[in-house]
N, C-alpha and C positions, 0 to 999 in steps of 0.2 A: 743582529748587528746593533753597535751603538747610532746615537744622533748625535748628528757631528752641526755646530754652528761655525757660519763663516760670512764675515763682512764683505758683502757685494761689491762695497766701494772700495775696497782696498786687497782683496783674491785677484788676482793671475784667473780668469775665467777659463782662459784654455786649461786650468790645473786642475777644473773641475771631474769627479768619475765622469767617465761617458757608460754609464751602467745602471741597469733599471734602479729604480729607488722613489721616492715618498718623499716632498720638500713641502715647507711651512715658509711665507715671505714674512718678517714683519718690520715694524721700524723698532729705533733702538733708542732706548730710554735713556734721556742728558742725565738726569742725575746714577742711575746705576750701570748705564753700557748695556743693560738685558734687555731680549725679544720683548717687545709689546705690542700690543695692538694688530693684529695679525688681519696682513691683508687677503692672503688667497695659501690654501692648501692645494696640491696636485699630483699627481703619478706621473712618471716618466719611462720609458727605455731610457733616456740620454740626459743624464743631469746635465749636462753643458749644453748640448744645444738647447735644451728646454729655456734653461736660464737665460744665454743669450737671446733670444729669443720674445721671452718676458722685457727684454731691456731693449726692445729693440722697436722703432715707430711704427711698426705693422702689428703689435699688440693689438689684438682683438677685444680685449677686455677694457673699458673705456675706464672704469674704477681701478684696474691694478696698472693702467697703463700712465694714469695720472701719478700715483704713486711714484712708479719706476722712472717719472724723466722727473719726477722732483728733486729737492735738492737734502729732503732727507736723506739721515742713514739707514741703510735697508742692511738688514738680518737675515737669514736664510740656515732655516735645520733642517738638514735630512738624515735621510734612513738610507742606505745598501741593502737592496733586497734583489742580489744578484739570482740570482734561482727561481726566483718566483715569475707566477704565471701574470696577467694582466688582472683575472678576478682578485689574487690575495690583494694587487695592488691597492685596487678598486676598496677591497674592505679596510685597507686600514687607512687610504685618505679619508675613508668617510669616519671612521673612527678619529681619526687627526682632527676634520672640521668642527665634528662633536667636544673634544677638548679645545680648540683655539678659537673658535667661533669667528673665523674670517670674515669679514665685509663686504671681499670682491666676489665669494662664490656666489652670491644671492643671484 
């Protein structure tokens, strides 16, 4: 499947797939509108609850949770990987943070 980007602040969250998939956070670049700076890579069953979830003050993650109440623009790619088990998952977020080099997974 393709990777689909979509702006956090400005999606319908409930529109998100509720369907396994691979998401990338980043913020979004003033001069060009593109992903940068990529905070956290992850696997899900549930793009939507995952997300809400990320945005929500019970965030676990002290680094993505600062992120997500700030008043940056946040980015968000994912993947559809409706069929897949939980290990494909597993390998290609790890292949994901190997390309994006996220901040928050450390």
């Amino acid at each position: 499947m393709a990777k689909e980007t979509v702006n956090l602040g400005t999606i319908n969250l409930d529109n998100l797939p509720q369907r396994k998939s691979v998401y990338a956070i980043f913020a979004q670049s003033k001069e060009s509108s593109k992903p940068i700076n990529c905070r956290y890579v992850g696997e899900t069953d549930n793009l939507e609850e995952r997300t809400k979830a990320h945005l929500a003050e019970s965030e676990q993650n002290e680094c993505l949770k600062k992120f997500m109440q700030s008043d940056k623009t946040k980015l968000m790619i994912y993947e559809l990987l409706p069929n897949s088990d939980k290990d494909e998952r597993l390998q290609k977020e790890k292949d994901w943070i190997i390309d994006y080099k996220p901040e928050c997974n450390k």
